[in-house]
C-alpha positions in Angstrom: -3.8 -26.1 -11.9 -3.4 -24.5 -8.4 -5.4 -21.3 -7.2 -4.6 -18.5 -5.5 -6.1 -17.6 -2.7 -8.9 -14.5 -2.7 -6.9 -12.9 0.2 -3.7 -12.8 -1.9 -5.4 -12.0 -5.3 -6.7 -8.8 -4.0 -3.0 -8.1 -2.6 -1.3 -8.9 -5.8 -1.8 -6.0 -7.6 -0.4 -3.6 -5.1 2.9 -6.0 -4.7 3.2 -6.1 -8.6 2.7 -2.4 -8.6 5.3 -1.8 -6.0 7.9 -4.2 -7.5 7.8 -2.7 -10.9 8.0 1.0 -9.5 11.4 -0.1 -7.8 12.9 -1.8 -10.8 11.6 1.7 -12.7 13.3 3.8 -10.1 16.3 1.3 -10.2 16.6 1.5 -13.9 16.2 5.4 -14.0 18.7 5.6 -10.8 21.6 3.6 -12.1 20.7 3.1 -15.7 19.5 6.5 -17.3 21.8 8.4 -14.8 18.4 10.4 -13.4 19.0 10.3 -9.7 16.4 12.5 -9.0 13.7 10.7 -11.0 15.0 7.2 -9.6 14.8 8.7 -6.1 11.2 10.1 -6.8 9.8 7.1 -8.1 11.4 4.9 -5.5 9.0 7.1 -3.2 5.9 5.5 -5.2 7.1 2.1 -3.4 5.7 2.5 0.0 2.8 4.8 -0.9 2.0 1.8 -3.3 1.9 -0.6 -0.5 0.3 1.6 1.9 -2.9 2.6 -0.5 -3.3 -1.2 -0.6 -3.2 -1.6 3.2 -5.6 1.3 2.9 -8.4 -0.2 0.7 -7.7 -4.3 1.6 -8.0 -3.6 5.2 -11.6 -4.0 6.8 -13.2 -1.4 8.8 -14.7 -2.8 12.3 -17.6 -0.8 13.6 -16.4 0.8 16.7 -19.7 0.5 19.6 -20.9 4.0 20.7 -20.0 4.5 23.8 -23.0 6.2 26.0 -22.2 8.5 28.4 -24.6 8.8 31.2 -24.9 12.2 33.1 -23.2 12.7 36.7 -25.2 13.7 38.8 -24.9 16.4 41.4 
C-alpha cells in the first residue's frame, strides 16, 4: 500500500475542501438555478485555499535588527 507524504496530508484537506465548494457552487449555479448562492459559495474556493496557505506555511524568526546611536 503506498503512503502519502506528511507534506501533502496536511494539504489535503484544504484541496478536498476547496474542490467540493466549487462542485457545490457549480451545482447551485447551473443546477438549482441560484446564481447568487453559486456565485457566493464559489467565493469560499480561494479563501479555502488561502486559510490553508495560512496555517501550513511556517513562520521564520525574523533577527532583530539593532540599531546603534549616531553620534554627533
Amino acid at each position: 500500500m503506498f503512503s502519502i507524504p506528511t507534506h501533502a496530508r496536511r494539504r489535503l484537506p484544504f484541496a478536498v475542501a476547496g474542490f467540493m465548494s466549487f462542485l457545490f457552487s457549480v451545482w447551485l449555479y447551473f443546477v438549482q438555478g441560484e446564481t447568487t448562492a453559486g456565485i457566493f459559495v464559489g467565493l469560499w474556493v480561494p479563501s479555502i485555499h488561502s486559510l490553508g496557505t495560512l496555517l501550513l506555511t511556517p513562520v521564520a524568526d525574523t533577527p532583530t535588527r539593532r540599531y546603534e546611536e549616531v553620534g554627533s
